[in-house]
MOPAC internal coordinates of N, CA, C and O (Angstrom, degrees):
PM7 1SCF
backbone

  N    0.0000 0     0.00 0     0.00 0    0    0    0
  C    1.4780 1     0.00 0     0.00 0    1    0    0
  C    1.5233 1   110.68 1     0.00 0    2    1    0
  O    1.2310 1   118.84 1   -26.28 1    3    2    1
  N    1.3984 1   119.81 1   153.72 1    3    2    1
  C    1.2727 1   140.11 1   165.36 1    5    3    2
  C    1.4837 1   111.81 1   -51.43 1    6    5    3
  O    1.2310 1   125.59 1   -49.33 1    7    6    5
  N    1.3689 1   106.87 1   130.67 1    7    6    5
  C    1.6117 1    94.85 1   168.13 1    9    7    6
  C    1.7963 1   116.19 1   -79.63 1   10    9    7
  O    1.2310 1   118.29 1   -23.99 1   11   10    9
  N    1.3209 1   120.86 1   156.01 1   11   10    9
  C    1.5622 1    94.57 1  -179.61 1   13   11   10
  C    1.2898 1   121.05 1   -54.66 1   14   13   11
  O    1.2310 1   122.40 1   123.28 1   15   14   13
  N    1.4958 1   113.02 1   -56.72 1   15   14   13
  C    1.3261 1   109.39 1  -178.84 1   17   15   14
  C    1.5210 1   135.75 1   -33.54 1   18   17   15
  O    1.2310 1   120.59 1   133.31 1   19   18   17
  N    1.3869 1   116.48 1   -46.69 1   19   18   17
  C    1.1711 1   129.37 1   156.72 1   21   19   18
  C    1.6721 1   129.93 1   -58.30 1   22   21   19
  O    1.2310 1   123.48 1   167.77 1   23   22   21
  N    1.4340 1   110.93 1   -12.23 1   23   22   21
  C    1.3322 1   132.00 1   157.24 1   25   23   22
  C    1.1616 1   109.84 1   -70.44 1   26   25   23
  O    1.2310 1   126.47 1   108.63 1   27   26   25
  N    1.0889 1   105.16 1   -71.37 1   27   26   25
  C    2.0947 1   116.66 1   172.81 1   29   27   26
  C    1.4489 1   110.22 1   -23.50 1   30   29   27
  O    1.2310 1   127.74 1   129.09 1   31   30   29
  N    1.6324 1   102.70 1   -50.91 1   31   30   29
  C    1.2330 1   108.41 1  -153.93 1   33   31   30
  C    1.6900 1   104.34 1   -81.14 1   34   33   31
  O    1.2310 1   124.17 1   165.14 1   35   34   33
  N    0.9809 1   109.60 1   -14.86 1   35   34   33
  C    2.0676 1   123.98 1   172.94 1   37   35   34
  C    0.9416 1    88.65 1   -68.48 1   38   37   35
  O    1.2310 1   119.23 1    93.73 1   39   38   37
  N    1.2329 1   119.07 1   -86.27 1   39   38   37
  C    1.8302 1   119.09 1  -150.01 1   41   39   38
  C    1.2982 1   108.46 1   -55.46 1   42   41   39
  O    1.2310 1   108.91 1   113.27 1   43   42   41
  N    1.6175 1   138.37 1   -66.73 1   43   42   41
  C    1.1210 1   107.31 1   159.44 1   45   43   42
  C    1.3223 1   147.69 1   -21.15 1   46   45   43
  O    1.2310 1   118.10 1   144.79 1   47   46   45
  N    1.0959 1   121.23 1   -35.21 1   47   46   45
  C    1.5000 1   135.79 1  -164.06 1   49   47   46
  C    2.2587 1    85.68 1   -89.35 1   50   49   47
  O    1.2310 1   129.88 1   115.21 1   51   50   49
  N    1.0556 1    98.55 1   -64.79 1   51   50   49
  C    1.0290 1    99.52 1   179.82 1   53   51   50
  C    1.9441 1   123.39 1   -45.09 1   54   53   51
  O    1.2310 1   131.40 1   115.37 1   55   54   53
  N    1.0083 1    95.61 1   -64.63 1   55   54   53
  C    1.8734 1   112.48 1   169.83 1   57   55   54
  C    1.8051 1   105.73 1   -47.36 1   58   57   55
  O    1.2310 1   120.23 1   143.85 1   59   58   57
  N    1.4692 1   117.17 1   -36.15 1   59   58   57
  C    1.6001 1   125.45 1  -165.56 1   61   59   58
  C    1.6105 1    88.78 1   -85.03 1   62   61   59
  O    1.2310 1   110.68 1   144.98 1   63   62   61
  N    1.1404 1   135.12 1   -35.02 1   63   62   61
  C    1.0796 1   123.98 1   154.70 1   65   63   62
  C    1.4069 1   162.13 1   -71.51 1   66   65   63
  O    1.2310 1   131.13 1   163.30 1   67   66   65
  N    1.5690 1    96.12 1   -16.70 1   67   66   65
  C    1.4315 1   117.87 1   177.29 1   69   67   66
  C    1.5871 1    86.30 1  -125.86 1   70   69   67
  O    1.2310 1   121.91 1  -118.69 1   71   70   69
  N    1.7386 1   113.96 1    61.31 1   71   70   69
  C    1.5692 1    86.90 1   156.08 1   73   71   70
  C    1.0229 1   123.08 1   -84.46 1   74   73   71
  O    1.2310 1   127.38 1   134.78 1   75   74   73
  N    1.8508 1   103.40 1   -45.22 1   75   74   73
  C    1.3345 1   109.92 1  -170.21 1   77   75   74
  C    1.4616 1   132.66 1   -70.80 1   78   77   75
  O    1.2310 1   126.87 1   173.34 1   79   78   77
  N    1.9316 1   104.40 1    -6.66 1   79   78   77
  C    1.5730 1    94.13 1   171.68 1   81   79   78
  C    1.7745 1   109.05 1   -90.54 1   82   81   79
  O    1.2310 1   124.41 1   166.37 1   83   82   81
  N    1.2753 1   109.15 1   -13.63 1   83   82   81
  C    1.5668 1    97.95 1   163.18 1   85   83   82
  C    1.3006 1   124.20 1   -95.38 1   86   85   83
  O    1.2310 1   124.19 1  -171.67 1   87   86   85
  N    1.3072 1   109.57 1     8.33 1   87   86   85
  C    1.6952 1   115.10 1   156.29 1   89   87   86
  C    1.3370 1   107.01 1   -82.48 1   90   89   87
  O    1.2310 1   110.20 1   109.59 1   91   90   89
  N    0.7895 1   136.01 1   -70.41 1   91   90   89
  C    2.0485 1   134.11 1   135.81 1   93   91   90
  C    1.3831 1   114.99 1    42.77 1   94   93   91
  O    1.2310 1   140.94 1    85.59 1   95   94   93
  N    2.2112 1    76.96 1   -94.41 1   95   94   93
  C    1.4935 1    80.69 1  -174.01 1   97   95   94
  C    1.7677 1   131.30 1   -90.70 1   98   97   95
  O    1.2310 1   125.82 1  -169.33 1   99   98   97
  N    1.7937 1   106.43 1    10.67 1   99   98   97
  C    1.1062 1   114.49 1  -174.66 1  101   99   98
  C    1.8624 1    88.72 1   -78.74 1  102  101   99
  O    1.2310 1   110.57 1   129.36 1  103  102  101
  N    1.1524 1   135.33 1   -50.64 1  103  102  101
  C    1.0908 1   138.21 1  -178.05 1  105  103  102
  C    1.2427 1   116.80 1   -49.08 1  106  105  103
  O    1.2310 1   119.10 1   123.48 1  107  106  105
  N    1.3578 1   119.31 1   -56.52 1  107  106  105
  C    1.9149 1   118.86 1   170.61 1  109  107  106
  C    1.4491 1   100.22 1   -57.09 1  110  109  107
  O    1.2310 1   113.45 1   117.07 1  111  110  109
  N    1.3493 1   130.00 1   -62.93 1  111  110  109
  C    0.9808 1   140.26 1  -175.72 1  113  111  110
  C    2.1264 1   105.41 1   -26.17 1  114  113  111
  O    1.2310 1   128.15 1   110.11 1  115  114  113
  N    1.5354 1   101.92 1   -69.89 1  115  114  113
  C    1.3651 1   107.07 1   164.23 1  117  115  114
  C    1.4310 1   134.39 1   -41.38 1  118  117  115
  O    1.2310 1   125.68 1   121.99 1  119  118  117
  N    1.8780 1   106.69 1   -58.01 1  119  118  117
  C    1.3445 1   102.59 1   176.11 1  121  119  118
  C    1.8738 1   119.68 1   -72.61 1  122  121  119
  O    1.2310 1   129.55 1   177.72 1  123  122  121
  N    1.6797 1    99.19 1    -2.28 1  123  122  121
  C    1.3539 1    91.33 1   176.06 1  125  123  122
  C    1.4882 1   108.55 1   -78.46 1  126  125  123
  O    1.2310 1   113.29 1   130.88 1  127  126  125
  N    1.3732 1   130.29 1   -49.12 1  127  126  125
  C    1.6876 1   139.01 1   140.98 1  129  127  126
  C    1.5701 1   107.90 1    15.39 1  130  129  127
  O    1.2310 1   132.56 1   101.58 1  131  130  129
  N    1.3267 1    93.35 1   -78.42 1  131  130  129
  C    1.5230 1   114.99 1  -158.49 1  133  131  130
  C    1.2967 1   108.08 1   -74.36 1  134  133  131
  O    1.2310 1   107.84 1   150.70 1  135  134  133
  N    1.7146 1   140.30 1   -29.30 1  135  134  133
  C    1.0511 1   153.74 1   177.87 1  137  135  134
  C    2.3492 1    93.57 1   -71.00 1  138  137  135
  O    1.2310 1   138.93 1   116.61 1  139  138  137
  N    0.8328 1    80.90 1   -63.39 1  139  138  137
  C    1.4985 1    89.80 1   179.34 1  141  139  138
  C    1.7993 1   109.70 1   -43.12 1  142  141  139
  O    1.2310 1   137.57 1   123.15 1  143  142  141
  N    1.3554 1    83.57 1   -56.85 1  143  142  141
  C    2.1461 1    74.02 1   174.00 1  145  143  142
  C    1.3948 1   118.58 1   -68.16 1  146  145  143
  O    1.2310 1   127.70 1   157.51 1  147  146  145
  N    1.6228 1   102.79 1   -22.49 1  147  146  145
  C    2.0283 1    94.83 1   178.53 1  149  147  146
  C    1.3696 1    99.62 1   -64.97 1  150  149  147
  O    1.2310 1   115.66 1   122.28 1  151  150  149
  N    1.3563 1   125.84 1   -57.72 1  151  150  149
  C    1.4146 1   113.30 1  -148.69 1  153  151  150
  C    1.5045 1   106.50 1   -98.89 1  154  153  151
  O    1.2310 1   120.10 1   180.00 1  155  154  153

C-alpha cells in the first residue's frame, strides 16, 4: 500500500493539473443546468 502522504502528494499533483479542464467542465456542466430550466 501507498503511504498517505505520498497519496496526498498524487492527487494534488494530479487536481493542480487538471484544474482547468474541470473548471471547464464544471462550468458547461452548470450552464448546461441552467439552459435546461429556461427552456
Amino acid at each position: 500500500m501507498f503511504e498517505k502522504s505520498t497519496v496526498r502528494i498524487v492527487v494534488f499533483l494530479f487536481f493542480k493539473l487538471t484544474k482547468r479542464e474541470v473548471t471547464y467542465a464544471l462550468v458547461i456542466s452548470l450552464l448546461k443546468n441552467l439552459f435546461s430550466y429556461l427552456i
